[in-house]
C-alpha positions in Angstrom: -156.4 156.9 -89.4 -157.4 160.7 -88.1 -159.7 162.3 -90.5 -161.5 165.0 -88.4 -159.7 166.8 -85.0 -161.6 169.1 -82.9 -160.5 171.6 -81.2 -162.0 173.5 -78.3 -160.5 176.5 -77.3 -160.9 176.4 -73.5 -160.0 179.5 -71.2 -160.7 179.2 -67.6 -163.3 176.8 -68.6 -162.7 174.4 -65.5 -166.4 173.9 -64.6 -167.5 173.1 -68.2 -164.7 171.8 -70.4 -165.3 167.8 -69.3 -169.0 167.9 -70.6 -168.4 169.9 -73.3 -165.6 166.9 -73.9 -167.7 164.6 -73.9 -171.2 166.0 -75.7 -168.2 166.5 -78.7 -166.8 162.9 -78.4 -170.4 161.6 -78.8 -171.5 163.7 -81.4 -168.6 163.0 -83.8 -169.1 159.1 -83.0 -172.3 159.5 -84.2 -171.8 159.7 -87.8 -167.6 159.0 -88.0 -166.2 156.0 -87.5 -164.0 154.7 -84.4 -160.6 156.0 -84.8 -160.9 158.3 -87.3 -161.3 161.1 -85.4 -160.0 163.5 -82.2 -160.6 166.2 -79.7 -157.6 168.6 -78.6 -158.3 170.6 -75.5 -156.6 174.0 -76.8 -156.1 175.8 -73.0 -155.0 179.2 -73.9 -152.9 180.2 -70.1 -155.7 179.8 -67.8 -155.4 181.6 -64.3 -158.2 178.4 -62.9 -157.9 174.0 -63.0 -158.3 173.6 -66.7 -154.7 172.5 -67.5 -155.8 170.0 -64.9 -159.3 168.7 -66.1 -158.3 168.7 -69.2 -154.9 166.6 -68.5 -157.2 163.9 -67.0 -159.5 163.8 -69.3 -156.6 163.1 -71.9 -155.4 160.5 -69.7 -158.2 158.5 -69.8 -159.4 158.8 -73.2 -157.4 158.0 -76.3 -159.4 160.3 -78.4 -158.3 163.4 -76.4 -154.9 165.2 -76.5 -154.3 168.1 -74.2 -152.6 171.1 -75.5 -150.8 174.0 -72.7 -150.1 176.9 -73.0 -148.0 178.7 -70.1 -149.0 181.7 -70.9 -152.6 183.1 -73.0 -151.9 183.1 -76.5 -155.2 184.6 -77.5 -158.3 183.1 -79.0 -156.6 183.2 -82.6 -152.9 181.5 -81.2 -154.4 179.1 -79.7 -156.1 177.9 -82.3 -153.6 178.2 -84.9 -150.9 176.1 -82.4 -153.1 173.4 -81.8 -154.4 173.3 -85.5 -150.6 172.3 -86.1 -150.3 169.6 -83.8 -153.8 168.0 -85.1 -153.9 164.8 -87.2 -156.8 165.1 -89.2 -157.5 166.3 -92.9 -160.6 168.3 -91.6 -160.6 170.8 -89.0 -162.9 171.9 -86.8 -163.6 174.3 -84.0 -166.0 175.7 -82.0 -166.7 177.7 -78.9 -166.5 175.3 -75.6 -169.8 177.1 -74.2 -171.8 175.3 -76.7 -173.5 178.2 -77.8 -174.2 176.7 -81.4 -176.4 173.8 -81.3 -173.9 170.9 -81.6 -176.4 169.0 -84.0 -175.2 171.2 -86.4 -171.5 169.4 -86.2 -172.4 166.4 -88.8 -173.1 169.0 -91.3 -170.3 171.3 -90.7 -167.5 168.4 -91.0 -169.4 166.7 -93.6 -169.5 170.2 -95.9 -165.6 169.5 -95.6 -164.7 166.4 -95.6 -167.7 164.9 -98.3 -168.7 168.0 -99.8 -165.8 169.4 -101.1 -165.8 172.8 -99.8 -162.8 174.2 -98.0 -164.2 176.1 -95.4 -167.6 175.9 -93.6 -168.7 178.6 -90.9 -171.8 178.6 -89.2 -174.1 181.8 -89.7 -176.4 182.8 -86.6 -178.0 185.3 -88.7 -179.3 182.6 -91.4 -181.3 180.5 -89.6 -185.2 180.4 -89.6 -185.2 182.0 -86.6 -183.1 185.1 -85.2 -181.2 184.9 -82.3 -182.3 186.8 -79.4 -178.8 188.8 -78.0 -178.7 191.3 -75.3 -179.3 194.5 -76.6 -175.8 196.2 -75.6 -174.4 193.4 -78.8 -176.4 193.2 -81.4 -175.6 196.3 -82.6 -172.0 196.2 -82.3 -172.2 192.6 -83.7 -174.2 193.5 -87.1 -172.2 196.9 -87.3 -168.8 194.6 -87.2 -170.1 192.3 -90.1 -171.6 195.4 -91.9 -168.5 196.5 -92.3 -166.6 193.3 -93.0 -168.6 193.1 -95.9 -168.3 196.6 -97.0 -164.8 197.6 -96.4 -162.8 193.7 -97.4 -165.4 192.3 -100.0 -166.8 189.7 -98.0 -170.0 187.7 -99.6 -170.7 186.1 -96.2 -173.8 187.1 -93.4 -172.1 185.9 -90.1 -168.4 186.2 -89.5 -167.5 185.5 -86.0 -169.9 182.5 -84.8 -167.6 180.4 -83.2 -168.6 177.3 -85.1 -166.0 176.5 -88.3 -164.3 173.9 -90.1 -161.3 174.1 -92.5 -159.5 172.1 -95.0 -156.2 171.1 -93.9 -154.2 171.9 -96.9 -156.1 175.2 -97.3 -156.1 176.6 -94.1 -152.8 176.1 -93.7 -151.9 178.0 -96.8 -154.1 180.9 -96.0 -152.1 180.7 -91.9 -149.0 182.6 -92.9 -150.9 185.4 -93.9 -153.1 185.7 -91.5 -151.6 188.4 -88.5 -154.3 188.5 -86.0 -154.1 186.2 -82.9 -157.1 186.8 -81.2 -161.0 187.4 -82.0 -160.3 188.7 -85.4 -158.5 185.4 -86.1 -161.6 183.8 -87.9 -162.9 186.5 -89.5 -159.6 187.3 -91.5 -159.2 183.7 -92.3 -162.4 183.5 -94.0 -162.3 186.8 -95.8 -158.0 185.7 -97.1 -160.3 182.4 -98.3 -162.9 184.5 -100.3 -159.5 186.5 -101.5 -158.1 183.2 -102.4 -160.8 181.8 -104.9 -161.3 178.7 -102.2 -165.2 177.4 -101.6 -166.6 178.6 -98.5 -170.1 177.4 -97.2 -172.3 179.6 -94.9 -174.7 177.0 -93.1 -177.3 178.6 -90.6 -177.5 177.2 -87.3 -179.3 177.6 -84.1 -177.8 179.4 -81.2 -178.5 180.8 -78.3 -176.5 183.8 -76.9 -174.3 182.6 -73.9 -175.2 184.4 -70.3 -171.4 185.2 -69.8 -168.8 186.3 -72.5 -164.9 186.6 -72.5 -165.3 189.3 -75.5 -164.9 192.6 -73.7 -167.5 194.8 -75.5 -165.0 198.2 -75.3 -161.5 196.4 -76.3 -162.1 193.8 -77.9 -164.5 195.6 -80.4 -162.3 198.7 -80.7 -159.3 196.0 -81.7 -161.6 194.3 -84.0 -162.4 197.8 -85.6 -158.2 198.6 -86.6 -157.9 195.1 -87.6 -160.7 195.6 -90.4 -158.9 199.0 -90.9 -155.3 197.2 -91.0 -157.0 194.5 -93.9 -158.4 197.1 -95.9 -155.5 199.3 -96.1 -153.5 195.7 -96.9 -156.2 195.1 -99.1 -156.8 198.2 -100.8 -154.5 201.3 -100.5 -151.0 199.3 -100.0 -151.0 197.8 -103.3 -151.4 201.0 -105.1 -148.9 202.6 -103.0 -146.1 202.1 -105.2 -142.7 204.5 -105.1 -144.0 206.5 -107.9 -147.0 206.8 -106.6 -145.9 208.3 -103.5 -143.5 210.9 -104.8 -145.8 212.0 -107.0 -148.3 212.0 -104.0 -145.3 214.3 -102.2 -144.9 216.5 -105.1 -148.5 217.2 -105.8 -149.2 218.2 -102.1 -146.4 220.5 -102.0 -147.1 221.9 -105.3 -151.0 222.3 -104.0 -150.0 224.3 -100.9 -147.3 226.5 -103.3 -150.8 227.1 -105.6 -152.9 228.0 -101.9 -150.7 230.5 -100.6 -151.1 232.4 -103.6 -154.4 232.8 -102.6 -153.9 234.3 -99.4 -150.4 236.1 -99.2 -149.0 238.6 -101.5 -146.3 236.7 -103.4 -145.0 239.8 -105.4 -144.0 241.0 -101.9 -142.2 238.2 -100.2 -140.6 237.7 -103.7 -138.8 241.1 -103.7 -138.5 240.4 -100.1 -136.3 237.5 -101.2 -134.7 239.1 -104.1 -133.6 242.1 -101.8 -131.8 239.7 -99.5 -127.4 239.4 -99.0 -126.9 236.4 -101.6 -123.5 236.6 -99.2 -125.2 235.7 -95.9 -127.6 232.7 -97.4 -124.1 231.8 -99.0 -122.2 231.8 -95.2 -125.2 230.0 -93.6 -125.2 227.5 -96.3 -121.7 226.7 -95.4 -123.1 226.3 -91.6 -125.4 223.9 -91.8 -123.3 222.3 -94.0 -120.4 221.6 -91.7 -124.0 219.9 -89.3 -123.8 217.1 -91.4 -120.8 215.6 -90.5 -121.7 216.2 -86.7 -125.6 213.9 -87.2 -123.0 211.4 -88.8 -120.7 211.5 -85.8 -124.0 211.3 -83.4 -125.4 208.2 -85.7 -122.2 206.1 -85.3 -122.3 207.2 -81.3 -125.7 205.5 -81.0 -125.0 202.7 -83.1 -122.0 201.9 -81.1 -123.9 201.9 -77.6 -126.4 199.0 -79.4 -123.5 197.0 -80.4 -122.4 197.8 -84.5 -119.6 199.7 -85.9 -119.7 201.9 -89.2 -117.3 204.8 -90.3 -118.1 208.3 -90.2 -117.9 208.8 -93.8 -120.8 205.9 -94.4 -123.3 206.7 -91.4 -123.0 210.4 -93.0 -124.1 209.5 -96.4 -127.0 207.2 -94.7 -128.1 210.3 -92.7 -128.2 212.1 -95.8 -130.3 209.6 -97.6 -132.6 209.2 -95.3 -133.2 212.5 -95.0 -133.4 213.3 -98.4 -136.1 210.6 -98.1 -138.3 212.0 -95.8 -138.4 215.0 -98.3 -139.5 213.5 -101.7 -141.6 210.7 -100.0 -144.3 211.1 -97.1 -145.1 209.5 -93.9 -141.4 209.7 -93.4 -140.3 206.9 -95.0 -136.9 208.3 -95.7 -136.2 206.3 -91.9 -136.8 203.3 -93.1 -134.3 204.1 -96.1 -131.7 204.3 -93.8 -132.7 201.2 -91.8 -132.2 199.4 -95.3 -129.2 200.7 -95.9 -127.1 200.2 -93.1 -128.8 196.6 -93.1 -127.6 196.0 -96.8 -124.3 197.3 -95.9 -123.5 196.7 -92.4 -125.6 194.1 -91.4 -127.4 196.2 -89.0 -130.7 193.9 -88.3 -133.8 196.1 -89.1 -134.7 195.8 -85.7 -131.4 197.6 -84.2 -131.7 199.9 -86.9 -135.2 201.4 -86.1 -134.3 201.5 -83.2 -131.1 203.3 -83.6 -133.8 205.9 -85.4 -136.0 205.8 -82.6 -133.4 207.0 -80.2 -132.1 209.9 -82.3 -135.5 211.1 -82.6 -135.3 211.0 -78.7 -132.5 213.2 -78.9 -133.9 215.4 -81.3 -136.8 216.2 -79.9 -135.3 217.1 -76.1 -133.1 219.1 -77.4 -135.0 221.3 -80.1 -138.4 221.2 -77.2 -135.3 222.0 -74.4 -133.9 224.9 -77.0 -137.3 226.4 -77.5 -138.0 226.0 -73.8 -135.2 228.1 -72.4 -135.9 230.8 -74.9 -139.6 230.8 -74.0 -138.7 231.9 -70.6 -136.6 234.0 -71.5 -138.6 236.0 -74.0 -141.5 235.9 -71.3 -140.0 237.3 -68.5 -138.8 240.0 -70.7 -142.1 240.7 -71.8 -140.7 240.8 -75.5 -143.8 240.4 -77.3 -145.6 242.3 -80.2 -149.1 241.2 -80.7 -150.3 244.1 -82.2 -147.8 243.0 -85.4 -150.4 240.0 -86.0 -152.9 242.0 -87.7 -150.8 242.2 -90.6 -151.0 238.4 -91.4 -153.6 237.0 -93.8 -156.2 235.5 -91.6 -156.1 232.0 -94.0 -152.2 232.2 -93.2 -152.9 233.2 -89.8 -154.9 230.0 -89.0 -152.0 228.1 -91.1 -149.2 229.2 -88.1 -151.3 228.6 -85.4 -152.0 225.2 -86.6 -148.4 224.6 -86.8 -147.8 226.2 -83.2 -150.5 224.0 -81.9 -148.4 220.5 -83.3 -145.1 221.9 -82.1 -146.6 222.5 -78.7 -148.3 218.9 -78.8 -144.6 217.4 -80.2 -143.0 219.0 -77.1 -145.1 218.1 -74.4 -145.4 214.3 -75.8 -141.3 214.2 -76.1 -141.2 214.8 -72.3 -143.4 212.6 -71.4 -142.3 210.1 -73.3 -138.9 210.4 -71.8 -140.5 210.7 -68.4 -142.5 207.5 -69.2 -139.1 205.9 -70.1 -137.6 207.1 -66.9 -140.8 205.5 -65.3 -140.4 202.3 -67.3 -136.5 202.1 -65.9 -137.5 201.9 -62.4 -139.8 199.0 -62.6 -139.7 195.5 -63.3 -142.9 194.8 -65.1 -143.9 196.2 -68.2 -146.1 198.9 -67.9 -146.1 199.8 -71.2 -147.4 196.1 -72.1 -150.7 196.5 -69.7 -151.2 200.2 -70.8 -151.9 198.7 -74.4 -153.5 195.8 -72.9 -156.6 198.2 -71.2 -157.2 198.9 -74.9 -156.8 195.9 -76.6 -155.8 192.9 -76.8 -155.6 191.8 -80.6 -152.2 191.0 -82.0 -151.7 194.4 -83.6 -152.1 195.9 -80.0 -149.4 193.3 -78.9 -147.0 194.2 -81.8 -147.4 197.8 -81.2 -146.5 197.0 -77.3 -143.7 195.1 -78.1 -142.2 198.0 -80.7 -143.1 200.5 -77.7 -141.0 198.1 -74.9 -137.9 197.3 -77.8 -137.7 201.5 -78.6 -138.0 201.9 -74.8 -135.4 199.3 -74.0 -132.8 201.1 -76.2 -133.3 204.7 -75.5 -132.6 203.1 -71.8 -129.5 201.3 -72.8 -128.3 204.8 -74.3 -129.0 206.6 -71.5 -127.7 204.1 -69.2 -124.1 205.3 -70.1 -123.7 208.7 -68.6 -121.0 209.2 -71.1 -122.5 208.2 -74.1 -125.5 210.1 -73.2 -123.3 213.6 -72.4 -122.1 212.6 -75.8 -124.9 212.0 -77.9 -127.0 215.1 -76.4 -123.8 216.9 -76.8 -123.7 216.7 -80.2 -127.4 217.0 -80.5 -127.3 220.7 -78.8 -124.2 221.4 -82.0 -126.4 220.0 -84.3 -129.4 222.1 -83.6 -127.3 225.3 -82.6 -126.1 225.3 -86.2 -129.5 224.8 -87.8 -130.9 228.0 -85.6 -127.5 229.8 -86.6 -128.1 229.1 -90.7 -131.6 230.2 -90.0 -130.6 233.5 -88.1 -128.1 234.1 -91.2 -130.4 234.2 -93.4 -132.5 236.0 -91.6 -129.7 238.7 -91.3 -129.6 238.7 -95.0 -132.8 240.4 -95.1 -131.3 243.4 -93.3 -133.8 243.4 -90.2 -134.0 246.1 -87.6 -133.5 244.5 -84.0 -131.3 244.6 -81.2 -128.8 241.9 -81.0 -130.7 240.0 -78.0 -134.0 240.1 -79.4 -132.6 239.0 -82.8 -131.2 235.8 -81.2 -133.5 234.7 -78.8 -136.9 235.4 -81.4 -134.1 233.4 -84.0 -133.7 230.3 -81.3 -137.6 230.4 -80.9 -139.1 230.7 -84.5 -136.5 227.8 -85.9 -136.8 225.7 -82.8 -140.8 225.5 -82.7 -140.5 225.3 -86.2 -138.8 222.4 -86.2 -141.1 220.9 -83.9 -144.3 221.6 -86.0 -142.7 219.8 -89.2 -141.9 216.9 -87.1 -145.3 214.9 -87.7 -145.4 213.8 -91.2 -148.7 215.6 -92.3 -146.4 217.2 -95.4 -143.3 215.8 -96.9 -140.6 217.6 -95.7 -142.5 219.6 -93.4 -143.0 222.4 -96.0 -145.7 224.8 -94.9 -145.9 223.8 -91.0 -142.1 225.2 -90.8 -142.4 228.1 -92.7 -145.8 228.8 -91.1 -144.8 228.6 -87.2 -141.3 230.6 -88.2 -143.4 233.2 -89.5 -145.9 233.6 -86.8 -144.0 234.0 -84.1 -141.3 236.3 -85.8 -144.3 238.5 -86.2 -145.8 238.4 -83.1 -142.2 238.7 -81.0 -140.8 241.7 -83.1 -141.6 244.7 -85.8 -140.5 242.8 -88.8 -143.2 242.8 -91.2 -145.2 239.8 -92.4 -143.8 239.5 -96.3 -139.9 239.7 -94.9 -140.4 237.1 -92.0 -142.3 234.7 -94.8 -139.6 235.3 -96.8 -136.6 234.7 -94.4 -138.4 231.6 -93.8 -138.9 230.1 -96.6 -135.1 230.7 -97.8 -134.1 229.3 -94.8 -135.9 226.1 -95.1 -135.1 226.3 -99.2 -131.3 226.4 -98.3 -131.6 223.5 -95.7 -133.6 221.3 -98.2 -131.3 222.0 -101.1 -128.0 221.0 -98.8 -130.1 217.9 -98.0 -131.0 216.9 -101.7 -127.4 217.5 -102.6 -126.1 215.6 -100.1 -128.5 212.7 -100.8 -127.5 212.8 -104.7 -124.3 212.3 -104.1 -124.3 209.8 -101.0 -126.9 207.7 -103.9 -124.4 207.1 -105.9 -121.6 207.2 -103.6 -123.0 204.1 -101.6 -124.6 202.7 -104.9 -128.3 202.8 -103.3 -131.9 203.2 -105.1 -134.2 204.9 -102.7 -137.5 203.3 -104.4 -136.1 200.3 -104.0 -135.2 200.8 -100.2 -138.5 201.8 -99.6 -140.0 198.2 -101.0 -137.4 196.5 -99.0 -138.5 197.8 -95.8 -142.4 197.5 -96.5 -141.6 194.2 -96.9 -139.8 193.8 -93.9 -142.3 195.8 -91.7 -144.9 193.4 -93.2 -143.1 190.3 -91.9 -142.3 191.6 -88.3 -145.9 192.0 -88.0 -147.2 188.4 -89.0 
């Protein structure tokens, strides 16, 4: 019977993997019996003869299986697929170089398989004497394991020596956990262990540091650093982000900024600014962006229907609304991932189809408000319509507040065209550019997810666009959507009985809302509140005479009237489609959390 299999990850290791075959093979005969143990040859998608070697050497040896992989699956996936396929109770790896003295292998399997332990790792930093490394990796090497310890808990010296052995039963119930697939791989499985209560042995060993290494010292170790970062926030922040917690996150940071322009703007003023407004005109644009709601439900269902699902107007409205709502009371804009749930729930819209569906709106959005604020850019410039002079009335704190926000919008607009232009790019060829950009900066699993999100989002904005009508459509309804949003904001504006020509009026309208719009688009406040109001305000004072405390004012209605439509909306589409938004939220962690193991 198999009580111990060895594997040996091999990657383009044709002109070493034999011996290294059979220095193991001897070693384990020298203290296990015959037949109770094996060697699996894990080739990970080697470019050079290994499948080869390594298939004749498993020809003519019992105690070796081969185990292929078409295509590299990373140090971590390899692992973890031939780990499956094994036999034995123990289970061992370690690095095919032979970097750790392989005398050390009676102790390691016999920690296991006698000892009792479930885990034993090897620790070059516990022996009697140091290792010597080249100077360009120690420091990255003790930095890594520095903060291993530090930021996940970790009692253990020496995470990643390639030298470990696992309890079948125990590794495999720490595996489905575990989300890394490369050099990380090890490192998280011993630290889920610790996590787990399980006994894990640190035996020092001698090693000497390999002449060549596959470990790029740039990627790799930047992809090893967000994969500490990804377990300490699993670790550590995600459990205490709980619903509650958020919103009243989201409440107390827009109640903090309501407390810090006090400090710097005089509220008396934009008060009676806002008290001296047309309650008639707010009421009239109100109405306006009201009637936009129906048209983002009409431009939902459009987008839906070119990825394949059908869902009445009525419905996709109410999920628009919710998720919108959602991105208002809760932050990092999770209010998407609301509607992602509910559609799921209630169409059956997979979770993948329904991000997506998000993703391309957001295209959409983003085109059309950067295109909008564009045109009008051009416009304003070649008239010379500018006022600069009207700055110095702006609090300097407030001052630095819009610019700030002008700064994201601009960044927003540029990254929107290229990101279509990247698409554009992406259509014409038939490899997968965006899969070897992320690849030239790392090649961990959470690089690989990321990619694949990128190619998926990329693939449907693609087959969207594809369909010359559908697209005319969708932006269609986009450029109505948006049109009414500038219109309620130029309303309200009116209401505050300004002084400008009709032209200027419009076009510095068109501007203000549409960079606005852009600046609240990163989630760096829930609901945008202060970036909108900020940009709106800026630019109104810079492009015309209207004072500082009027354009503040004007904005903040504005924005006040679109949120209030928004919340009402979302009230009533709760209970209208019977849906808890806390509850959404959890569901979708959860389901994010899955897609990325």
């Amino acid at each position: 019977m198999t009580e111990v299999s060895v594997v040996l990850p091999a990657y383009n290791e044709a002109a070493t993997i034999e011996r290294t075959v059979e220095r193991t093979l001897d070693a384990l005969a020298s203290f296990l019996p015959e037949g109770s143990f094996e060697v699996l040859v894990a080739e990970d998608g080697c470019a050079d003869r290994t499948p080869e070697v390594a298939a004749r050497i498993a020809g003519r040896d019992r105690r070796v299986r081969h185990v292929h992989a078409d295509e590299r699956l990373g140090r971590g996936g390899a692992l973890v697929r031939a780990f499956r396929l094994a036999a034995g109770e123990t289970l061992v790896y370690f690095d095919t170089d032979l970097a750790t003295d392989i005398d050390h292998l009676e102790e390691l399997v016999e920690s296991v398989r006698s000892e009792g332990y479930d885990v034993a790792t090897g620790s070059r930093l516990g022996a009697d004497r140091e290792p010597t490394r080249p100077s360009q990796r120690s420091p990255p090497s003790r930095g890594f394991n520095a903060a291993v310890r530090f930021l996940l808990g970790s009692s253990l010296r020496d995470h990643q020596c390639g030298f470990k052995a696992f309890d079948r039963e125990a590794l495999f119930s720490l595996l489905d956990d575990v989300r890394d697939e490369h050099w990380f791989w090890d490192t998280e499985v011993l630290v889920r262990a610790q996590r787990r209560g399980y006994r894990v042995k640190e035996l020092p060993v001698r090693w000497r540091s390999p002449e060549e290494t596959k470990v790029h010292f740039v990627r790799d170790v930047l992809g090893m650093g967000t994969q500490v970062t990804r377990c300490w926030w699993e670790f550590t922040v995600a459990p205490r982000l709980t619903p509650r917690v958020t919103l009243a996150g989201g409440v107390l940071l827009v109640a903090l900024a309501a407390l810090l322009m006090t400090v710097y703007i005089d509220v008396g003023a934009v008060l009676a600014e806002m008290r001296a407004a047309d309650p008639l005109l707010v009421a009239l644009g109100t109405a306006l962006y009201a009637l936009s709601w129906p048209l983002r439900g009409g431009r939902y269902r459009d987008i839906l229907s070119e990825l394949g699902y059908d869902a009445s107007l009525g419905f996709l409205t109410g999920a628009v609304f919710l998720s919108q709502t959602g991105n208002l009371v809760f932050p990092a804009r999770a209010g998407d991932a609301i509607r992602a749930y509910v559609v799921k729930a209630r169409r059956g819209v997979p979770y993948p189809s329904g991000f997506a569906s998000l993703a391309v709106e957001r295209v959409f959005d983003l085109l059309t408000i950067t295109t909008l604020a564009g045109t009008v850019l051009l416009g304003l410039s070649l008239a010379g319509a500018a006022d600069p002079s009207g700055l110095d009335g702006v609090p300097p704190a407030y001052r630095r507040s819009g610019e700030a926000a002008l700064t994201v919008a601009a960044a927003v607009g540029v990254a929107a065209l290229l990101a279509v232009w990247a698409i554009v790019l992406g259509a014409r060829r038939d490899d997968s550019f965006v899969r070897r950009a992320f690849a030239r900066v790392s090649t961990d699993s959470y690089a690989a997810a990321a990619a694949g999100v990128v190619e998926s989002f990329v693939a449907d904005v693609q087959r969207v666009a594809h369909d010359r009508r559908a697209f005319a459509r969708i932006g269609a309804s986009s450029l109505a959507i948006w049109t009414l949003d500038v219109v309620t904001a130029l309303f309200v504006f009116a209401a505050f009985d300004v002084a400008l020509s009709p032209t200027l009026f419009v076009a510095v309208g068109f501007f203000a809302v549409s960079v606005g719009n852009l600046a609240k688009v990163l989630p760096l406040s829930p609901g945008g509140v202060g970036l909108y109001e900020g940009a709106f305000t800026l630019l109104v004072v810079a492009l015309t005479p209207v004072g500082f405390a009027t354009a503040l004012g004007a904005a903040i209605v504005d924005h006040a009237v679109k949120n209030a439509v928004t919340v009402a909306g979302g009230v009533v589409s709760t209970f209208a489609l019977n849906v808890s938004l806390t509850t959404a939220v959890d569901e979708t962690r959860e389901v994010e959390t899955a897609e990325m193991d």
